[in-house]
C-alpha positions as CSV (number, residue, x, y, z in Angstrom):
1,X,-11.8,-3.3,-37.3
2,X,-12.1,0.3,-35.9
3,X,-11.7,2.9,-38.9
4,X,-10.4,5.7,-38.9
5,X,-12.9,9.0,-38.4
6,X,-12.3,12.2,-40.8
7,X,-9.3,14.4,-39.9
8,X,-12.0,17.8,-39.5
9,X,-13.2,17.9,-36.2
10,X,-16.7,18.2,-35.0
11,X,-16.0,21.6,-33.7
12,X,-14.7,22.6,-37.4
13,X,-17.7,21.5,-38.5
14,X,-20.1,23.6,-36.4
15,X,-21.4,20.7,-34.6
16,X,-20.8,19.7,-30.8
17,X,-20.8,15.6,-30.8
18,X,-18.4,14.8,-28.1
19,X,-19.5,17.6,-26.1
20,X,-21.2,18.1,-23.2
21,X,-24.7,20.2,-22.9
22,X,-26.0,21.9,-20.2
23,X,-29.0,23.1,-19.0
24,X,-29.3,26.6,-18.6
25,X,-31.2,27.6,-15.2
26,X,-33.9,29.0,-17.4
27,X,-34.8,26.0,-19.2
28,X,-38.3,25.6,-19.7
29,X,-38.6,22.1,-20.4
30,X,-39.0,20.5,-17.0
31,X,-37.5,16.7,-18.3
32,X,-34.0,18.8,-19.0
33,X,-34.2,21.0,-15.8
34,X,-30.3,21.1,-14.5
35,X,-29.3,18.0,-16.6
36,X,-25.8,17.3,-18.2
37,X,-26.2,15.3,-21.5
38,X,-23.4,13.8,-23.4
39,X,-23.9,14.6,-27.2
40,X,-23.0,11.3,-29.2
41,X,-24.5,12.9,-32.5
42,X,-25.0,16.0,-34.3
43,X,-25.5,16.9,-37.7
44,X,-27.6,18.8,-39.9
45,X,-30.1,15.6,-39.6
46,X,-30.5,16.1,-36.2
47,X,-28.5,15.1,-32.3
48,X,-28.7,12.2,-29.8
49,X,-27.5,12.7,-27.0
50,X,-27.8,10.8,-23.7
51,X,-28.4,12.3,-19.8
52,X,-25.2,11.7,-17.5
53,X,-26.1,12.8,-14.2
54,X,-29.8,11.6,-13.6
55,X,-29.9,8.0,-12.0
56,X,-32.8,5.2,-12.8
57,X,-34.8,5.1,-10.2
58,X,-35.4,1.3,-8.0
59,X,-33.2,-0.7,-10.5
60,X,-29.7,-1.8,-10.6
61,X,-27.5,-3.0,-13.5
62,X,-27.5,-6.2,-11.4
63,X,-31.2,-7.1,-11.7
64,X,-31.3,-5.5,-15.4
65,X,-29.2,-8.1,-16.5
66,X,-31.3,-10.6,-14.8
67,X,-34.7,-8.7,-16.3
68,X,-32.9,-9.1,-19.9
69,X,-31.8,-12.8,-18.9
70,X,-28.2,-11.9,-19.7
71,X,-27.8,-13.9,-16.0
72,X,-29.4,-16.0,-14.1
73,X,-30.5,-14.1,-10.8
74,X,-28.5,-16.6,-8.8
75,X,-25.7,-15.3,-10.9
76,X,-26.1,-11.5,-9.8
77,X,-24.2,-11.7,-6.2
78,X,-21.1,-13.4,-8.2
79,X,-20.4,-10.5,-10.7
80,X,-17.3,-8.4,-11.2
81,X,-17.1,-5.7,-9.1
82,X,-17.1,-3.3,-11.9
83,X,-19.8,-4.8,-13.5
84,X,-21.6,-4.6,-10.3
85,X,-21.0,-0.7,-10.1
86,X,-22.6,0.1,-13.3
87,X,-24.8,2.8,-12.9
88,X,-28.3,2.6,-14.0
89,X,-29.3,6.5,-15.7
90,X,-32.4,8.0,-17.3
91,X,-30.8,8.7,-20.7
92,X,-33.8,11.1,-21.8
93,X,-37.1,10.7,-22.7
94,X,-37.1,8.8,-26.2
95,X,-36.8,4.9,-25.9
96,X,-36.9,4.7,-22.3
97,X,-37.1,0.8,-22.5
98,X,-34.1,0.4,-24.8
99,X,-30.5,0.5,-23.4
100,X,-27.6,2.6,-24.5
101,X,-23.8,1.8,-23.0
102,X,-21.5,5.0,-22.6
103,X,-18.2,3.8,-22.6
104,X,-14.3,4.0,-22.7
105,X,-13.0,3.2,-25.9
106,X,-11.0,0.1,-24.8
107,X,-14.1,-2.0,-25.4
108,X,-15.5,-2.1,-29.6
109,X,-17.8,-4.1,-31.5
110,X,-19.2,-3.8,-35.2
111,X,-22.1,-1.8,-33.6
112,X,-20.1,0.3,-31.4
113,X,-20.3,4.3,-32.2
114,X,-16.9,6.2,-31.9
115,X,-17.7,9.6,-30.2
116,X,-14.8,10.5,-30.0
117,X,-11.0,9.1,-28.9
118,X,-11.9,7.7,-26.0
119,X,-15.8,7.8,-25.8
120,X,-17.7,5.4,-27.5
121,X,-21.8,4.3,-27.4
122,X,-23.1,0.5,-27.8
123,X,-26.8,-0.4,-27.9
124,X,-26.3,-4.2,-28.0
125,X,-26.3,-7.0,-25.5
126,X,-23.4,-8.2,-26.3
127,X,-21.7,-5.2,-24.6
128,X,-23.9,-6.5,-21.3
129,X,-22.5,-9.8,-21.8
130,X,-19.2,-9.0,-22.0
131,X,-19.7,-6.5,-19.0
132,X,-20.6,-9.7,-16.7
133,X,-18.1,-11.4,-18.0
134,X,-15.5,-9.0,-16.2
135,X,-14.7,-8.3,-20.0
136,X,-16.1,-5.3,-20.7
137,X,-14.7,-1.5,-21.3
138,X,-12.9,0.0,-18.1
139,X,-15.7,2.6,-17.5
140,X,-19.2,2.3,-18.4
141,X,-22.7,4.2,-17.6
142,X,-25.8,2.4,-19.1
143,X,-28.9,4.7,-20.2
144,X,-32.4,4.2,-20.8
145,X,-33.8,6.0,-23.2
146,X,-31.7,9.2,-25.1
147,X,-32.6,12.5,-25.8
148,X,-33.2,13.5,-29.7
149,X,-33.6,16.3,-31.6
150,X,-34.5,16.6,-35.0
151,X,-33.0,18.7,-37.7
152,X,-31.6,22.3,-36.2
153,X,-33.9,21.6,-33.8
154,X,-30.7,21.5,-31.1
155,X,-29.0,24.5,-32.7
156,X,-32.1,26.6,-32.3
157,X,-32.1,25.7,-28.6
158,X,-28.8,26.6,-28.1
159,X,-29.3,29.9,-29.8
160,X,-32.6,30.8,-27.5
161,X,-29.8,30.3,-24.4
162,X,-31.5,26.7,-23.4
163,X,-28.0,25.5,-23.3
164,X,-24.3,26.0,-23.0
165,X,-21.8,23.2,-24.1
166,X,-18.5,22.4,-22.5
167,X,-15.7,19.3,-23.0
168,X,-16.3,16.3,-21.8
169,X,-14.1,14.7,-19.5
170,X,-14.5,11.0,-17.7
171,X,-15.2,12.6,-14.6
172,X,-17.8,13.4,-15.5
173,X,-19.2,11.0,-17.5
174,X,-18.2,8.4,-15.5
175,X,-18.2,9.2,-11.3
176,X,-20.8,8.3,-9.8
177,X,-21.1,11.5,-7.7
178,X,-24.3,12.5,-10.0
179,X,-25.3,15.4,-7.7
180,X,-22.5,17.5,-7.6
181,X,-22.0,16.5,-12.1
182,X,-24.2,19.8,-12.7
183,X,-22.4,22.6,-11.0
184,X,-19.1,20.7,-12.0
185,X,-19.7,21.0,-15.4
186,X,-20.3,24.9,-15.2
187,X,-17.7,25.3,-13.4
188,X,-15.3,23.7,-15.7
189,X,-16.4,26.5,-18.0
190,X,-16.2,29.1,-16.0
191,X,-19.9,30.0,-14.7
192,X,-21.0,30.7,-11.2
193,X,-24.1,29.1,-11.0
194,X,-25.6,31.8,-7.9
195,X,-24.9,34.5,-10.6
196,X,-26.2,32.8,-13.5
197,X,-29.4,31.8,-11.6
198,X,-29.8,35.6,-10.9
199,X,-29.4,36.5,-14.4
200,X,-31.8,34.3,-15.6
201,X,-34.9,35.5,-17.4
202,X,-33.1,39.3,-17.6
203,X,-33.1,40.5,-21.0
């Protein structure tokens, strides 16, 4: 049974789970260049988060359930539409062979993680099961791998300008227009991304 999470918010706490991050123009880490990640952690022992707008390359969620023998491949041409649609995403560059499911709440099992309301993350294959099944959440992305930082490692980032943070929404967690997620997500807080590109590297 889902309990209930503590009545301060992340925000009120200084920390951004249920946020979205995004990469500054300047960022000099090439693996982050223009990504979106969706923070599912943070806290003064560190963040997870996972990437929401960079596909897998030359696999579907289709064959990954048949890789993981969750189906037979036989089996693949008669899923659920929506299971079918399941995008496949590089999550980061930690665990890239392990799979994490981003999620609407509707779907929760004793492993889930309650981001927030209505975002939730499940690293278990029973969530793939249930997605075959046609019995899954509504909306789902699966990752492979995350992105993790250890302690204040995230908050110094941030300070340096590596990053600015916005709200999520399940537009853009969810849609699979990935291409157009970056400039989306600045623009939902406000930035021009022609002018901040020109800014960048000023002092």
């Amino acid at each position: 049974m889902r309990e209930d999470r503590p009545k301060q918010s992340s925000a009120a706490r200084g920390y951004l789970d249920g946020q979205l991050l995004v990469a500054m123009p300047s960022m000099g880490d090439p693996r982050f260049a223009r990504t979106i990640i969706y923070l599912c952690a943070h806290s003064a022992e560190g963040a997870l988060g996972i990437v929401v707008n960079k596909p897998a390359k030359q696999i579907s969620f289709p064959d990954l359930l048949v890789q993981l023998k969750v189906i037979e491949a036989e089996d693949a041409i008669r899923l659920p539409p929506r299971a079918a649609a399941v995008q496949v995403l590089q999550g980061g560059p930690v665990e890239t062979g392990r799979g994490f499911v981003l999620h609407s709440a509707d779907f929760f099992d004793q492993s889930t993680l309650p981001v927030d309301d209505n975002i939730c993350l499940t690293a278990t294959v029973d969530i793939l099961r249930a997605i075959a099944r046609g019995d899954g959440p509504a909306r789902a992305v699966l990752a492979l791998g995350y992105a993790g930082w250890s302690p204040g490692q995230l908050d110094q980032e941030i300070q340096a300008n590596g990053w600015l943070s916005c709200p999520a929404d399940p537009g853009l967690l969810f849609d699979d227009d990935l291409d157009s997620k970056y400039e989306r997500s600045l623009n939902k807080i406000g930035v021009d991304l022609a002018m901040l590109s020109s800014q960048a590297g000023r002092a």
